[in-house]
C-alpha positions as CSV (number, residue, x, y, z in Angstrom):
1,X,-34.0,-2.4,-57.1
2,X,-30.9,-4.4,-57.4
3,X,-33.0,-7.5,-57.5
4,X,-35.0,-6.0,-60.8
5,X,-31.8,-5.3,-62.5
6,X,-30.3,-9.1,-61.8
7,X,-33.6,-10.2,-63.2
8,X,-33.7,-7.8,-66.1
9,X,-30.4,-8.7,-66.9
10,X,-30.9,-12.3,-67.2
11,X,-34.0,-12.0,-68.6
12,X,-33.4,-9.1,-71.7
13,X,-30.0,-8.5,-71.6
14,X,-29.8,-5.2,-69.9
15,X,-31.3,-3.1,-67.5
16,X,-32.1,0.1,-66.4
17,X,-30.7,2.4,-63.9
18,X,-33.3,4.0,-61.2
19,X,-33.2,7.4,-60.6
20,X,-30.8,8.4,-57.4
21,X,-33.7,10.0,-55.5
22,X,-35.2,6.7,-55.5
23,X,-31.5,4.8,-54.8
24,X,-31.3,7.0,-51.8
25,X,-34.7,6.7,-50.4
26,X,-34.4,3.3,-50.2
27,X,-31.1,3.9,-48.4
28,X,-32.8,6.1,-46.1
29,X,-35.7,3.2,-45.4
30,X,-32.6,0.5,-44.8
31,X,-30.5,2.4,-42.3
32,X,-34.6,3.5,-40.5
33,X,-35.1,0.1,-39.9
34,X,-31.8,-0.8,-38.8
35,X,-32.1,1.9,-36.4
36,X,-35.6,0.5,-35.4
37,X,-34.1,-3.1,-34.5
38,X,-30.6,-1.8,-33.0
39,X,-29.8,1.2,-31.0
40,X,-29.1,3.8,-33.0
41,X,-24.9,4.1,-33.0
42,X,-24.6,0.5,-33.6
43,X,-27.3,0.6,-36.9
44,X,-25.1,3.9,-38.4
45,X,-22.1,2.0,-37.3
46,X,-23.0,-1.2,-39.2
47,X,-24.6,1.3,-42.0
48,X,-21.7,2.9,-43.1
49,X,-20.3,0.1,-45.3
50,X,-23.9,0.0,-46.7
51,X,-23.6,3.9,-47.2
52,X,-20.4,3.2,-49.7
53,X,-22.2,0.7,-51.9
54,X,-25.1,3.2,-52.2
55,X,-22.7,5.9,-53.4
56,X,-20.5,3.7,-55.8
57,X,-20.2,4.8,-59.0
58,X,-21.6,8.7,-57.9
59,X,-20.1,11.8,-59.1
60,X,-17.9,13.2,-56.4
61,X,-18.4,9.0,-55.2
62,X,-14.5,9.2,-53.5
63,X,-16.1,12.2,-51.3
64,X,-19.3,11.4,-50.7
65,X,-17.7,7.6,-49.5
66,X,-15.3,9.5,-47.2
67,X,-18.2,11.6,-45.6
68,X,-20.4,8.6,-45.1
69,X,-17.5,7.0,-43.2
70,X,-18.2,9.7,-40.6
71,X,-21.7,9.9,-40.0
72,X,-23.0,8.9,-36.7
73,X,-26.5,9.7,-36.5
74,X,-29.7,9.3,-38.3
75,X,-30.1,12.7,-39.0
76,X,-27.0,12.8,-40.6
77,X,-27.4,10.1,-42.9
78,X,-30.4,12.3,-44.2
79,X,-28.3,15.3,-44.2
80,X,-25.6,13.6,-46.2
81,X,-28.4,12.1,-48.8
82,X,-30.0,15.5,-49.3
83,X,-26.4,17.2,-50.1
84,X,-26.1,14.5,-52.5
85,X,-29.4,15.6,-54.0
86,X,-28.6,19.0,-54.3
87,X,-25.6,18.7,-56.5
């Protein structure tokens, strides 16, 4: 999605911003297939960073960021994106 905006950007001027349900499933999808090329504690390791940029600009962002810097599994990455959603 960042890609589109880049490109809408250059090319009218502005761009929209995609829903966070979406923002995060693609989040989900990038930390699955890091997990399906590393073993899992090194992909949530390496994830983490990725987790922050995900969240920037979030309500409650400075929280969320701090949770993310303590997941450790896969199935707390989801946990921590369907929290988001709820609020």
């Amino acid at each position: 999605f960042i890609f589109n905006q880049i490109n809408d950007l250059i090319e009218k001027g502005s761009y929209e911003e995609y829903p966070l349900d979406y923002k995060l499933s693609v989040l989900k999808r990038q930390v699955d297939l890091m997990v399906q090329y590393k073993n899992e504690h090194r992909a949530i390791l390496e994830a983490r960073k990725h987790l922050a940029w995900y969240l920037k600009g979030l309500k409650n962002s400075k929280v969320y960021r701090q949770m993310s810097n303590s997941v450790n599994t896969l199935e707390e990455v989801d946990n921590l994106c369907r929290l988001i959603l709820s609020e």
